[in-house]
ROLOMI-476102 format. One line per field, with one value per residue (C-alpha): z, x, y; residue number from 0. Coordinates in steps of 0.05 Angstrom, whole numbers. Layout:
residues N
Z	Z  ...
X	X  ...
Y	Y  ...
i	NUM  ...
This chain:
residues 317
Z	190  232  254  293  327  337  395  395  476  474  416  450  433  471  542  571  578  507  477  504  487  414  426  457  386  339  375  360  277  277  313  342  374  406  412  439  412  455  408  350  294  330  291  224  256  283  215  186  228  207  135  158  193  132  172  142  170  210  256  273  335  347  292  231  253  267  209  159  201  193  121  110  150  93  47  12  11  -53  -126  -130  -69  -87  -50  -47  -22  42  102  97  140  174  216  269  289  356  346  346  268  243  170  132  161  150  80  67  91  158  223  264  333  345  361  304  265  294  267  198  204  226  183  117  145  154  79  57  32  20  -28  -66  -63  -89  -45  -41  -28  -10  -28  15  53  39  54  51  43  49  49  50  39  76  116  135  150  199  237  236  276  325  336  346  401  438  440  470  528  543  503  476  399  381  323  369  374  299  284  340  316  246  263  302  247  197  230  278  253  209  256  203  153  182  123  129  105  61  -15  -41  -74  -48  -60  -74  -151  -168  -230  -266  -334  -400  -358  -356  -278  -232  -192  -135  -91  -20  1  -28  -7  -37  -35  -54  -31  -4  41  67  135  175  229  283  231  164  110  89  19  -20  -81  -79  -130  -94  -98  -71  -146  -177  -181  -134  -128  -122  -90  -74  -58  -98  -43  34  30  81  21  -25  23  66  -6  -10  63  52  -10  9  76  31  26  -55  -46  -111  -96  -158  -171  -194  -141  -141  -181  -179  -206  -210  -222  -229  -226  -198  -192  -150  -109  -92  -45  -33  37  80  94  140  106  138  122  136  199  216  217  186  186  138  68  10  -41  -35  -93  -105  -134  -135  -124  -149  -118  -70  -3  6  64  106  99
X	-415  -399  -323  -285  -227  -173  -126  -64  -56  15  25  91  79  4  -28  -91  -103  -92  -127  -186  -181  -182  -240  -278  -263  -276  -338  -354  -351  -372  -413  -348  -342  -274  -238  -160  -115  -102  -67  -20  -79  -137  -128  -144  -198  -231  -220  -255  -311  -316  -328  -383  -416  -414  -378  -353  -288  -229  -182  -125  -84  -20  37  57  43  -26  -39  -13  -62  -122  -113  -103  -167  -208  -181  -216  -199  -215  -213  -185  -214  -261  -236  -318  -339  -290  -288  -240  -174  -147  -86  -66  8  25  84  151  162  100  127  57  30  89  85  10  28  11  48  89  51  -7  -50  -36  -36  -116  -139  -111  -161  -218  -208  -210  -269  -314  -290  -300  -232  -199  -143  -140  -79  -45  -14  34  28  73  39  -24  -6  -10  39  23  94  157  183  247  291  353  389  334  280  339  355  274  272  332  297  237  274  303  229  204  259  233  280  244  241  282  330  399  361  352  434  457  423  439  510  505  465  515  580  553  479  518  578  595  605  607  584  638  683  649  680  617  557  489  436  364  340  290  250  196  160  196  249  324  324  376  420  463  428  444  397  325  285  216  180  108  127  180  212  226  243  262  312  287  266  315  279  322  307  339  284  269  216  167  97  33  2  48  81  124  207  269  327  379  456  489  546  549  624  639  657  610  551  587  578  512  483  517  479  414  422  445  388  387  395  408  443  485  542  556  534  468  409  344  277  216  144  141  75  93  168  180  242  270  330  364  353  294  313  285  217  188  132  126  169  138  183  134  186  231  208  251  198  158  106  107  55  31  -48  -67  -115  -131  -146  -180  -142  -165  -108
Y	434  373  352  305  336  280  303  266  269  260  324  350  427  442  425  412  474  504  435  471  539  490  459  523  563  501  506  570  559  476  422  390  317  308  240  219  178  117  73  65  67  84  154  120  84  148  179  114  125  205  173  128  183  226  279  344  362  319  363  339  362  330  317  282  210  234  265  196  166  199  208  132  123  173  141  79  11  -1  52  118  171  222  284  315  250  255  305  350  356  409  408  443  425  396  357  370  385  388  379  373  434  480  449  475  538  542  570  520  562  525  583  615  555  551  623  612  538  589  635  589  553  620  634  561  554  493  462  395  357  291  241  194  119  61  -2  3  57  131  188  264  290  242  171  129  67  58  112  157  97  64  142  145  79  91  157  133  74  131  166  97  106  173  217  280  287  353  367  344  275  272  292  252  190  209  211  139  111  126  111  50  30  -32  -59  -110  -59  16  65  115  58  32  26  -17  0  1  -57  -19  -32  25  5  49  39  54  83  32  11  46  -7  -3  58  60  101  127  189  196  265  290  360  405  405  339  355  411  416  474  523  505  463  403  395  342  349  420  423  366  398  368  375  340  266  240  268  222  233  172  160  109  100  132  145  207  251  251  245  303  342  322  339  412  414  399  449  500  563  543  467  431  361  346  294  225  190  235  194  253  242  291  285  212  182  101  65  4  -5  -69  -98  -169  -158  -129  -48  0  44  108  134  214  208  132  75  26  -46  -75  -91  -119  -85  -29  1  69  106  179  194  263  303  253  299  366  405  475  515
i	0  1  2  3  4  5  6  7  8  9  10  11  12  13  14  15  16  17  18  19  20  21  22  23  24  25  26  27  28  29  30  31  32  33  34  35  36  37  38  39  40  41  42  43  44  45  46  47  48  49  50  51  52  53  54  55  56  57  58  59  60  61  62  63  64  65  66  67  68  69  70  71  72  73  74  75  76  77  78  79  80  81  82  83  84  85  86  87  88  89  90  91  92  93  94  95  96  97  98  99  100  101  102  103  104  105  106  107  108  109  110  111  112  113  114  115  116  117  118  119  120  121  122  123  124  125  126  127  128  129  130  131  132  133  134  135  136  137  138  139  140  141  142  143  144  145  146  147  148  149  150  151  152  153  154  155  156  157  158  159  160  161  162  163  164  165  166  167  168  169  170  171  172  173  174  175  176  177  178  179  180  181  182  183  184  185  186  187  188  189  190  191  192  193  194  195  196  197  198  199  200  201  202  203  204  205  206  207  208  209  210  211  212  213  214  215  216  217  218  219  220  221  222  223  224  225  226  227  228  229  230  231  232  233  234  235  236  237  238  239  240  241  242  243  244  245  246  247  248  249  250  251  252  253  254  255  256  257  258  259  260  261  262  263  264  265  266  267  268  269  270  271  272  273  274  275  276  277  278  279  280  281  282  283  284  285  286  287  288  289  290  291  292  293  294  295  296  297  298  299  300  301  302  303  304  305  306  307  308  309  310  311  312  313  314  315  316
């Protein structure tokens, strides 16, 4: 079996040194060829390059950003991808949350994240699953309009003047975001509505969201070790979960956040719009919002197509 390992030198949870106690027991089960990430996108062009070379297996060590990468480099340009026509992916987690490996299963450890990958791949074991995509651009577990796109990007601002990506940084820049990220118009005061349009087929379109969060599996995030789930039955075989906010006032989001934190999270309430197991929807705004895409502040868009891709992606797990 040949692989690629793409090391994400930067992955904030392993060191040189454990990278190649990695590399030493990949060895010992594949004929391994190890590249680094020096570059926003050179990940999906290495995993580009793994499909040329008819390659068996990508690795990916570092965390979410790296693994939305690679997959959107296996996946083609053009027509629906052929999951037995594509290497594999397996994912051991090096960043800080680690979201889409925790979501196949896997441990948040590294090490122990790495026998479970060496394990399936002595027992040929693998799992198909669907993903998600935003226009051009596929996700493997989450996306967003809005709130969670703008704390993504001040996050990821704070992370490009050296602050270190923990749970604190998320809540702290949650907190900002919502009570300063609009100075014209702070949230928590807000009494309008919000402007996002999200229109699907044969379905009436819902107007005036504030805020959108788009799922393909659960959880959405975590924060240290507790899953924040605002669509609790997201699954990676199935269509893609809504959940948005119609307004951010303190109360009713308050109600909301407690909700979704709670250990049998069910976010309910009139300001609550939730969809499951929807297969494409397009949302649409006046004025350009924020996106992420699994964790990735990807820019502003003022329309964004959402579709879900089933069984796009064969994963070691």
């Amino acid at each position: 079996m040949r692989a690629l390992l793409v090391v994400n030198p930067k992955a904030t949870t392993t060191t040189e040194r454990s990278r190649d106690v990695l590399v030493r027991a990949l060895r010992s089960e594949v004929e391994l060829r190890v590249e680094y990430t020096r570059r926003r996108g050179h990940a999906a062009a290495l995993a580009r390059d793994a499909v040329a070379q008819q390659m068996d297996l990508v690795v990916t060590l570092g965390g979410d950003g790296t693994v939305n990468e690679v997959v959107n480099g296996l996946m083609p340009a053009d027509g629906r991808p052929d999951p037995a026509a594509l290497p594999a992916v397996a994912v051991v987690p090096g960043g800080s949350t680690n979201v889409f490996a925790r979501a196949l299963g896997l441990p948040k450890d590294w090490a122990e994240g790495t026998s479970v990958i060496l394990e399936a791949l002595r027992e040929r074991r693998t799992r198909t699953i669907g993903l998600g995509r935003a226009d051009d651009r596929y996700f493997t577990f989450c996306a967003g309009m809005g709130l969670d796109a703008a704390v993504v990007r001040r996050v990821e601002g704070a992370r490009r003047n050296g602050r270190v990506s923990s749970p604190a940084l998320y809540l702290r820049s949650a907190f900002a975001q919502y009570f300063f990220g609009d100075r014209r118009h702070p949230i928590g005061n807000r009494r309008r509505r919000g402007s996002i349009a999200l229109e699907r087929p044969g379905a009436p379109a819902e107007l005036e969201l504030a805020t959108v969060i788009v799922q393909n599996s659960a959880p959405w995030t975590y924060l240290g070790d507790r899953p924040v789930n605002p669509s609790p039955e997201a699954r990676f075989d199935l269509g893609l979960d809504v959940m948005a906010l119609r307004v951010l006032r303190v109360p009713s989001t308050t109600r909301v956040v407690a909700q979704i934190l709670s250990t049998d999270p069910d976010p309910r309430g009139r300001q609550v719009l939730r969809l499951h197991d929807v297969a494409a929807f397009t949302v649409r705004t006046p004025s350009p919002q924020p996106v992420q895409l699994d964790g990735d502040y990807i820019g502003e868009r003022e329309k964004v197509e959402f579709t879900s891709v089933p069984a796009a992606v064969r994963v070691v797990c």
